[in-house]
C-alpha positions as CSV (number, residue, x, y, z in Angstrom):
1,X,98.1,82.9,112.2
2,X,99.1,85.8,109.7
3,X,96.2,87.7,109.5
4,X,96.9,89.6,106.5
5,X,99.8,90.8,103.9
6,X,99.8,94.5,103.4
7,X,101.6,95.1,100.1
8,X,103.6,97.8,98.5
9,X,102.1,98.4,94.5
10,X,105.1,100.2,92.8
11,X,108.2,98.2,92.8
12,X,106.8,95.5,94.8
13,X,103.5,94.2,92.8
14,X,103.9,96.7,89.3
15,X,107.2,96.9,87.5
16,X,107.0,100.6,87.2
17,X,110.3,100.5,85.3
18,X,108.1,99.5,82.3
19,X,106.4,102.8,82.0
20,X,108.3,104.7,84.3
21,X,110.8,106.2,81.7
22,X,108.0,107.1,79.1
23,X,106.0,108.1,81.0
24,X,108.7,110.9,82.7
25,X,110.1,111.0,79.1
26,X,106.6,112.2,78.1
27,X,106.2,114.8,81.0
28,X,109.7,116.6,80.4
29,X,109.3,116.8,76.6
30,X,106.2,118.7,77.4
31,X,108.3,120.7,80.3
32,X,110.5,121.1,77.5
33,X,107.5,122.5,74.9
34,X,106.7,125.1,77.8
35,X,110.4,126.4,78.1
36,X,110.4,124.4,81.3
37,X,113.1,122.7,81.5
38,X,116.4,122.6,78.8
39,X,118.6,119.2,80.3
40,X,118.4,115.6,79.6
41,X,115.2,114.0,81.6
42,X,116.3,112.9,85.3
43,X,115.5,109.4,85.3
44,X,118.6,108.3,87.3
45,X,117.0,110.6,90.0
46,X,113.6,109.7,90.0
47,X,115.2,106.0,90.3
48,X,117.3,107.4,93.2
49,X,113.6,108.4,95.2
50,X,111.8,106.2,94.4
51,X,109.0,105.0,96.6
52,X,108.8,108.5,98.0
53,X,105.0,110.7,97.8
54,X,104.7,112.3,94.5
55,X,104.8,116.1,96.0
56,X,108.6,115.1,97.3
57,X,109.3,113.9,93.8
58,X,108.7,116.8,92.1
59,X,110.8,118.6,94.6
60,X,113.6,116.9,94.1
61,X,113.2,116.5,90.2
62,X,112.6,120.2,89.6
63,X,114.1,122.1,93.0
64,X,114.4,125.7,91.0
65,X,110.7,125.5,89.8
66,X,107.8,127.0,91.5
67,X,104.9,125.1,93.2
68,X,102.4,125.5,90.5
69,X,104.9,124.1,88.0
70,X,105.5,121.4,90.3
71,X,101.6,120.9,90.5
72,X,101.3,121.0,86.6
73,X,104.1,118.8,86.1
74,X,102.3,116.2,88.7
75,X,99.1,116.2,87.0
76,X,100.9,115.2,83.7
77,X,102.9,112.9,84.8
78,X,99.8,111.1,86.6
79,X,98.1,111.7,83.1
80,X,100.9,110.0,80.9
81,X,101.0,106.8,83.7
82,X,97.5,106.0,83.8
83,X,97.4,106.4,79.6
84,X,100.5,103.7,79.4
85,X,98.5,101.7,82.1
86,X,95.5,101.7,80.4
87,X,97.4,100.7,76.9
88,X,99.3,98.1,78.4
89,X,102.5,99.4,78.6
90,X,103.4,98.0,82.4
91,X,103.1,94.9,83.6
92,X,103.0,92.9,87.3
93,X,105.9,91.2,88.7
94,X,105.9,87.7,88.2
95,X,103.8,85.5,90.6
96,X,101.3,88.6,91.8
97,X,98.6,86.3,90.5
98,X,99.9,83.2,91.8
99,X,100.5,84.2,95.2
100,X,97.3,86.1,96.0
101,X,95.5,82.9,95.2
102,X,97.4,81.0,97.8
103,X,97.1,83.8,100.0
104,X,93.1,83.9,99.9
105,X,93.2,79.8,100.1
106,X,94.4,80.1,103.2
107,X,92.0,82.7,104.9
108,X,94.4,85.9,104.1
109,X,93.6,89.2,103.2
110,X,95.4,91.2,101.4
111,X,95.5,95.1,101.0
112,X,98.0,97.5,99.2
113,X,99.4,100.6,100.9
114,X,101.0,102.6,98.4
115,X,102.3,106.2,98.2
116,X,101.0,106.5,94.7
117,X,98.0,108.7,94.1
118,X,94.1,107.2,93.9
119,X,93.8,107.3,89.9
120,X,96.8,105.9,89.0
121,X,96.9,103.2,91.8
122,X,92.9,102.3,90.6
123,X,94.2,102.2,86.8
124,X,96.6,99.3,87.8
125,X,94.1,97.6,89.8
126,X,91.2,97.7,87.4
127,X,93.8,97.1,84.5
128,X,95.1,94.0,86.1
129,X,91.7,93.1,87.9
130,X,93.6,93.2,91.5
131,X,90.0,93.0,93.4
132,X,89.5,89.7,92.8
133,X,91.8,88.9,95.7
134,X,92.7,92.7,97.2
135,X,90.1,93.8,99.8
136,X,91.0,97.1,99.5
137,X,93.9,99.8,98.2
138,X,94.6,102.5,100.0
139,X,96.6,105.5,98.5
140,X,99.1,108.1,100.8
141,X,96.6,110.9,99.6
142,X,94.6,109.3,102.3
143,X,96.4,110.8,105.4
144,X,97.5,113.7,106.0
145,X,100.8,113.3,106.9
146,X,102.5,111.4,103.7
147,X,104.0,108.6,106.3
148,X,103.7,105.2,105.2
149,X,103.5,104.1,108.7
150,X,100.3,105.7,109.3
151,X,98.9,104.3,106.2
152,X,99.9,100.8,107.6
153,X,97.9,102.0,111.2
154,X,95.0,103.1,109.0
155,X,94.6,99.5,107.2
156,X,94.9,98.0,110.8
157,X,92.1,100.0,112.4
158,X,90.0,99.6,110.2
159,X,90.1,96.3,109.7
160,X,91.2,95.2,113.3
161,X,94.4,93.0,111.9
162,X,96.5,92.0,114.6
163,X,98.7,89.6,112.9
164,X,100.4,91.2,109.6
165,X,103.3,91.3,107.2
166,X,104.3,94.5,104.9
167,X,105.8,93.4,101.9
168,X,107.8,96.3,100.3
169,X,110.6,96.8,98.5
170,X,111.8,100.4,100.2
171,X,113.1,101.5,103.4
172,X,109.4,103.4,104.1
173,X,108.2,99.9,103.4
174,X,110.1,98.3,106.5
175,X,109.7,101.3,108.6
176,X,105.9,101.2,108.2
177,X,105.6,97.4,109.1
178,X,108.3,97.9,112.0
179,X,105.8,100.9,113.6
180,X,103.3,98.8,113.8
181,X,105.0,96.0,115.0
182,X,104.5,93.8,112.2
183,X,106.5,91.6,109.7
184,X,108.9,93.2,107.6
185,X,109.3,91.4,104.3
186,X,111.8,93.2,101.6
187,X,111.4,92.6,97.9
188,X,114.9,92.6,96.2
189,X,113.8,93.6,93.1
190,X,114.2,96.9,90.5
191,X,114.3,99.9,93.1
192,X,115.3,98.0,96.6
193,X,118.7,99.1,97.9
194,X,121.0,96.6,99.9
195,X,121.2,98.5,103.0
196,X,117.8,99.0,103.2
197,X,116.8,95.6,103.0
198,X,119.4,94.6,105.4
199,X,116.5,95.9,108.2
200,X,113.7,93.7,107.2
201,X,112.5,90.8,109.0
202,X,112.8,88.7,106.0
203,X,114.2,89.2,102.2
204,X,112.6,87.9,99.1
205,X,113.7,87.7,95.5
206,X,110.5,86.6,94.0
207,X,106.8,87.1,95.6
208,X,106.3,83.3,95.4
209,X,108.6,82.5,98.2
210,X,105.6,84.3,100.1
211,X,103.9,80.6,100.0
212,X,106.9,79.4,102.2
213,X,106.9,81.7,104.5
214,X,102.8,82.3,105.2
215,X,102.7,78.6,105.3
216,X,105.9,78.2,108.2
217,X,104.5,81.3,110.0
218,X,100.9,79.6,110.4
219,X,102.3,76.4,111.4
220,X,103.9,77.6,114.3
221,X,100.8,80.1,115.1
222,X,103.3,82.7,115.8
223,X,105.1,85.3,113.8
């Protein structure tokens, strides 16, 4: 049987888009206040990496700037997110609800593995009251090494899983369930990418169709 669904948060369970751009919008007009930064806000770039740790962000989004800018600037931004969380400004994707339920009716547990940061990933949760089903979230600020991979072998040891699906929507998503030799499912939704989905196990264009494939998986005891 499938022990457990590991699951991505941003792009996968929260539509980030919804307070992504406000949020950055937010940070750069304050970059902006500090003589920071003089150009439009990057958002097509920060859409380009997304699903990467925040520290690789930053270096990307502001390459000329120093590291304690780059800190600043990450302390903000984390500030402005969990402020439009908290207001209600985001929102899950469709079915998060939904499919949890089915998943703990049938015996599954389900975790999140996300390379988002411990206040903001806890924001969503409380916000959306995700621990009513989620056993546990853990955060990339966890390890030491910022691979997904070994965030996936973290939830596994601790818990002992030996049957498991990731369900992501980013290349680190499918390499982190393919490391640990479980079930790659891709989410085609905002921030996936054709050719990296084209290396999961499985693709999915809404997280009901989860139901289906738990439900065939456990039927034939195998994945």
């Amino acid at each position: 049987m499938l022990q457990s669904l590991i699951f991505d948060m941003d792009g996968t369970l929260f539509q980030t888009d919804k307070i992504l751009e406000i949020s950055l919008d937010d940070t750069f007009n304050h970059l902006r206040t500090l003589n920071q930064w003089d150009a439009s806000t990057p958002i097509d770039k920060y859409r380009e990496i997304m699903g990467v740790p925040l520290p690789k962000v930053w270096e990307a989004l502001l390459p000329n700037h120093s590291d304690e800018i780059r800190k600043y600037t990450d302390a903000y931004f984390l500030n402005r997110l969990v402020e439009n969380i908290r207001n209600g400004k985001g929102a899950l994707y469709p079915n998060v609800k939904e499919i949890f339920s089915f998943l703990k009716e049938n015996n599954c547990s389900i975790y999140i593995a996300s390379n988002g940061l411990k206040d903001y990933l806890k924001a969503i949760v409380d916000y959306y009251e995700l621990n009513n089903w989620v056993t546990e979230t853990f955060s990339i600020q966890q390890i030491q090494t910022l691979d997904k991979g070994d965030l996936v072998k973290t939830i596994i040891k601790k818990y002992d899983i030996k049957r498991a699906a990731v369900v992501g929507d980013r290349l680190s998503d499918i390499n982190a369930a393919k490391d640990n030799n479980l079930l790659a499912v891709g989410c085609n939704f905002d921030f996936a990418q054709a050719e990296e989905l084209a290396q999961a196990d499985v693709v999915i264009n809404d997280l009901i169709e989860l139901r289906n494939i738990v439900t065939k998986i456990n039927n034939s005891l195998s994945i």
